[in-house]
N, C-alpha and C positions, 0 to 999 in steps of 0.2 A: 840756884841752890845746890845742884846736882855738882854741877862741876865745880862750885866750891867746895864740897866735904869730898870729890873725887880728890883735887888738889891738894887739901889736907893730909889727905891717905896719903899721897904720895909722899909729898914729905915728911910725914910722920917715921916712915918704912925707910926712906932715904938716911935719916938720921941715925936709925937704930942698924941698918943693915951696913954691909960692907960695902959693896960695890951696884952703882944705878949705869948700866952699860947703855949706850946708844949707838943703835945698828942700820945699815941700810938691809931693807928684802932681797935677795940676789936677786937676778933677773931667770927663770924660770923654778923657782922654790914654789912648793905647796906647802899648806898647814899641816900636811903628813910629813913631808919631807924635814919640815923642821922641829915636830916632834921626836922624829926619827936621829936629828943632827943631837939633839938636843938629852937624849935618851930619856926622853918623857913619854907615858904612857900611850901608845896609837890608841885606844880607848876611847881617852877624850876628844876626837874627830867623831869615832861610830858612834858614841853614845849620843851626839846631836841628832836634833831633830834635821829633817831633810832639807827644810828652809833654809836652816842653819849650816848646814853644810853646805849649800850652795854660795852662801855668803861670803864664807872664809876662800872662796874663788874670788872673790872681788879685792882683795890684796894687790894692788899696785906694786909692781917694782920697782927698786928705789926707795920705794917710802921709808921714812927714818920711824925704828919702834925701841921700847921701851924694854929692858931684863932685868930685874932687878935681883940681886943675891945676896944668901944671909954671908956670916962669916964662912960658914963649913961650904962656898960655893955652890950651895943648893938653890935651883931659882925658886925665890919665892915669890911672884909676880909677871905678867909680862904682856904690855899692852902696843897690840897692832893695830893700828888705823886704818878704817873699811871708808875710804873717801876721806868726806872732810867734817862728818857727825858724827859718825859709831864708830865706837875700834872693839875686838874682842881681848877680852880683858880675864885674863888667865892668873888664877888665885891659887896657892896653897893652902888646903885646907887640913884639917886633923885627918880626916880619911882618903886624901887623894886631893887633885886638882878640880876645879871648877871650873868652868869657861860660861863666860855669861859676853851681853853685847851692851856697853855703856854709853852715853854721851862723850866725846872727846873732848878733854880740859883746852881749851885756849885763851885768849888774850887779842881782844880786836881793837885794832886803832884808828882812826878815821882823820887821813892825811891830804893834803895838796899839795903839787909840787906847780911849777912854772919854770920853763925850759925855753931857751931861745935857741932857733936854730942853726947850727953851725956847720952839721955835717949829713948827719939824717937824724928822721925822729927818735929813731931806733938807737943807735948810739949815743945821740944826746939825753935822750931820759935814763939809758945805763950812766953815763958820765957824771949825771946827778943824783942819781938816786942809790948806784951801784945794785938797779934791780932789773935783772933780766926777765924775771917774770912779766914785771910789769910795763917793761918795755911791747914782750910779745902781746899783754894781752889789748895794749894801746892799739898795734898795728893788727888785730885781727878785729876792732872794734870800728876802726875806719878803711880797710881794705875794698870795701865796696866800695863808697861810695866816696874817696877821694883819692886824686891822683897822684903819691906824693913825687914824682917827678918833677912837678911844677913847682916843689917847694923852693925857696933864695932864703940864704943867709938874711938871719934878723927876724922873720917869722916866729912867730911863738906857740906855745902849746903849751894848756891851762890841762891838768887832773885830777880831779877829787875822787878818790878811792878808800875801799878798805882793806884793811892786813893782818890776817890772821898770824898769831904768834903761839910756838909751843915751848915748853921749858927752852926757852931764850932764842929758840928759832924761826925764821919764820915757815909758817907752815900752808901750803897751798900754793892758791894763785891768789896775785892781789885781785879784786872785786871794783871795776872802774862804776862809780856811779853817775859823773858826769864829767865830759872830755871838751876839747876846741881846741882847734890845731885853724893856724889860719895859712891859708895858701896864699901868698903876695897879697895882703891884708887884708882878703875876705874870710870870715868867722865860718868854720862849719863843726857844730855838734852834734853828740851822740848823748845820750839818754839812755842809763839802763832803765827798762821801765815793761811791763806785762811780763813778770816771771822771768826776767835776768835778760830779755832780748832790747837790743838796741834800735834807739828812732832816732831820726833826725828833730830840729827844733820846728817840726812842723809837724810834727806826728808819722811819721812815714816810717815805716820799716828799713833797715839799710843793709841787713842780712840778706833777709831775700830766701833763707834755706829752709826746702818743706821736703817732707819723707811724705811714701807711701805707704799703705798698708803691707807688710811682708809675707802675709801669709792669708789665705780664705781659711776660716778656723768657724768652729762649732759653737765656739765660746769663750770668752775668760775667764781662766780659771784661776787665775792671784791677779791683784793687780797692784800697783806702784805702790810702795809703800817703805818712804826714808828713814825716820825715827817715830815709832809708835807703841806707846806703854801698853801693855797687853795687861789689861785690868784684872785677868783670873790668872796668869800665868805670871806676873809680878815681874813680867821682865821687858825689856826693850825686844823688840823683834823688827826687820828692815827684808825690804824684797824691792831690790835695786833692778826693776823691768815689769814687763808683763807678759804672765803667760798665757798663748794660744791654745787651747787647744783643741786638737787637730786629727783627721787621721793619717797613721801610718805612712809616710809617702810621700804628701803630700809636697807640691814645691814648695820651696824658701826664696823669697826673691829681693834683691837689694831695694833698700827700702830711698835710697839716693845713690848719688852718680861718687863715684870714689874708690878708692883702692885700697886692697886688700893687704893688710900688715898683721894677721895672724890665722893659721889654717892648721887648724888639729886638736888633740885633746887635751883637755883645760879644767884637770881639777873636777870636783862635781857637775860641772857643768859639760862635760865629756866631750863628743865632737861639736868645735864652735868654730866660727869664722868671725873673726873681728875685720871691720872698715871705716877708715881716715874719711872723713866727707872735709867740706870747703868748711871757714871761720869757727875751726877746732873744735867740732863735733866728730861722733865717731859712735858708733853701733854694733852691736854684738848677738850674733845668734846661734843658742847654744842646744842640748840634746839633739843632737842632728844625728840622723841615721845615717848619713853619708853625704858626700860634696858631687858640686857637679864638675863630672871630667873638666880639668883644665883647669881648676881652681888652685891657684898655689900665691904665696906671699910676694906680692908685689904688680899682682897684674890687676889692671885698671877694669873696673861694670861702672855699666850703667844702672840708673834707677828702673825697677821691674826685669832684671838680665835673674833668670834662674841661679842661683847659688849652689843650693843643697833641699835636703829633702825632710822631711817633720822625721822624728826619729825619737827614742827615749834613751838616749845614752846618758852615764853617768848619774846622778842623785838624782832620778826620777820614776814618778811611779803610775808612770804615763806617757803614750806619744804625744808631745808639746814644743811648742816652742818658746826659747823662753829669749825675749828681744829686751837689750837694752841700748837705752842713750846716754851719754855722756856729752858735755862741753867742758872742753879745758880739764879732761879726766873729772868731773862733777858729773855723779849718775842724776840724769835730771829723768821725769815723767818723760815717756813717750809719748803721751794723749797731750804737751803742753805742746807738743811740736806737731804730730801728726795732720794734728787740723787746723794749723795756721800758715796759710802761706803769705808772701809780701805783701803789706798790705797799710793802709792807711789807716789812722784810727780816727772813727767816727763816733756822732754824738754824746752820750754822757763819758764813753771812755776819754774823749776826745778832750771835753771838756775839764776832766781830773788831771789829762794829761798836762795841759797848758799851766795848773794851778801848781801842780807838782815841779813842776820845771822852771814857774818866774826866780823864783831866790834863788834855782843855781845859775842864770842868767846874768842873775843880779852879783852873784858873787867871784863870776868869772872878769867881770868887768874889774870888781876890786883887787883880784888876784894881776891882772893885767898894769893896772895902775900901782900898785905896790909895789911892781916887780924894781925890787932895788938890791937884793940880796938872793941872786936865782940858784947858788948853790945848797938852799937849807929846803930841808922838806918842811913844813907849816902843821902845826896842827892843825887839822881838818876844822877843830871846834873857835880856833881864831879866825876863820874864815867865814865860814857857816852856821848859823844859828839854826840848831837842829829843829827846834819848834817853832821856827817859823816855816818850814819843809812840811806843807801837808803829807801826812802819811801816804806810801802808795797802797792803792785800792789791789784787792788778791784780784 
């Protein structure tokens, strides 16, 4: 309902204004610096709340956003995308601007394609699909656990995914919910399934990827929280990690084995160290009071190798650490990953699992047999009957 009447806005304002601009984020731009580009009030960053200003750190580069302008080129509007839920969503009002944090309007589709292989998986699902996203997110879903080396021409590969769309683009990464790539014509699948991780068609984990704890901390003092209506404050509020905290000093220590692609200061979140892990996860750990000698962008730790030190730099009103996770640039929980390592699923999970997975089983075989026309993507809904998909269990 939300992102319908957002929707409406929009067009409504579309119709009446002159110009709806669409921009990419530069690659190192703050929410200051483009108030500043912009000659909009610095104001509307301090007057947020600290939460909130941490937030507007969470702006991806690249990400395509929204300006909209009346005639007299005044922006009256303008919405940036915080991940792939909230964007902050910047109003003209009679007294000044507003900045509040919305639900992001999109458009999902629920598609199949079927690929035979000609060259590699990777090239052949761009070649039909013209989608490189979902090329990538194909091969980081069986990277573990298959060899595509052994792949031969005529091998196939079955997809059912989803695809988020924004005013006519697509927006994200596609969301594979169930995959089969046959290697000289034995079947192996993946399964999204326990909170967006992948099994095989026996229940088994195929990632394999577990963090440690980063830090010995006192306590938590926020914890994960994506899109949540704040009942007294009437607004959406998101806290994309969790924070430690900690005292003064204390070490920071990679919480996996991976390498470092960003070392310095980040916006609210002030001294941070961001890290690439294996099957496009990646971690971020920010108010740091300083890094440990030798830490610079590109060099390779291990999981538990000291980093940096607990610290309160930037929007902070305490020494904390404040850690997050992403997969595929998606801030996901760090407690969903923390305490799962590779692992088989057992009894009633086990049992949901198996019930959950017969009809995409069942529909990979159709998609197999059908394949008569491998250049068209299929609507997801001519293949799969959604209700007959038991729901997956949280």
């Amino acid at each position: 309902m939300i992102r319908t009447l957002f929707l409406l806005l929009l067009c409504t304002f579309a119709l009446e204004a002159a110009t709806l601009e669409v921009k990419k984020w530069s690659k190192g731009e703050t929410f200051l610096t483009f108030l500043e580009k912009n000659k909009l009030p610095l104001k509307i960053y301090y007057d947020l709340a600290r939460e909130e200003q941490e937030l507007a750190t969470e702006i991806m580069s690249n990400v395509d956003y929204q300006i909209l302008k009346n005639d007299n080129d005044e922006i009256e509007q303008v919405m940036i995308p915080i991940g792939e839920e909230l964007q902050l969503h910047l109003i003209k009002e009679k007294n000044g601007y507003e900045l509040t944090t919305t639900p992001i309007s999109f458009q999902e589709e629920k598609l199949a394609v079927t690929v035979e292989i000609k060259r590699s998986p990777y090239e052949d699902i761009i070649d039909e699909t013209n989608n490189y996203l979902l090329a990538h997110e194909f091969i980081q879903a069986f990277k573990s656990s298959v060899n595509f080396k052994l792949l031969r021409k005529g091998d196939k590969v079955v997809i059912f995914y989803t695809k988020r769309t924004r005013l006519g683009r697509q927006f994200g990464a596609p969301k594979i919910e169930a995959a089969m790539v046959e290697v000289r014509g034995r079947k192996n699948y993946v399964f999204s399934y326990n909170k967006g991780r992948y099994y095989d068609a026996n229940g088994k984990e195929v990632e394999g990827f577990f963090l440690s704890k980063p830090v010995n901390y006192r306590r938590i003092s926020s914890r994960f929280t994506y899109k949540r209506w704040h009942p007294v404050l009437k607004r959406y509020r998101a806290h994309l990690g969790i924070d430690y905290a900690a005292n003064r000093g204390t070490p920071i220590r990679a919480a996996g084995n991976g390498k470092l692609t960003y070392v310095g200061r980040k916006g609210g979140y002030g001294k941070t160290i961001m890290i690439r892990h294996q099957n496009g996860y990646k971690t971020l750990y920010a108010h740091m009071k300083g890094y440990r000698k030798g830490m610079r962008r590109g060099k390779w730790v291990k999981k538990g190798q000291v980093i940096g030190y607990v610290g309160s730099t930037g929007i902070s009103t305490g020494p904390h650490l404040h850690f997050g996770l992403y997969k595929n640039n998606r801030a996901i929980n760090p407690n969903s990953v923390v305490k799962i390592t590779k692992s088989k699923l057992t009894g009633k999970k086990r049992k949901e699992f198996f019930a959950y997975i017969k009809q995409y089983k069942k529909d990979i075989e159709v998609a197999l047999n059908d394949y008569s026309n491998p250049s068209k993507e299929k609507d997801f809904d001519y293949i799969v009957s959604l209700d007959k998909i038991a729901e997956q269990p949280n």
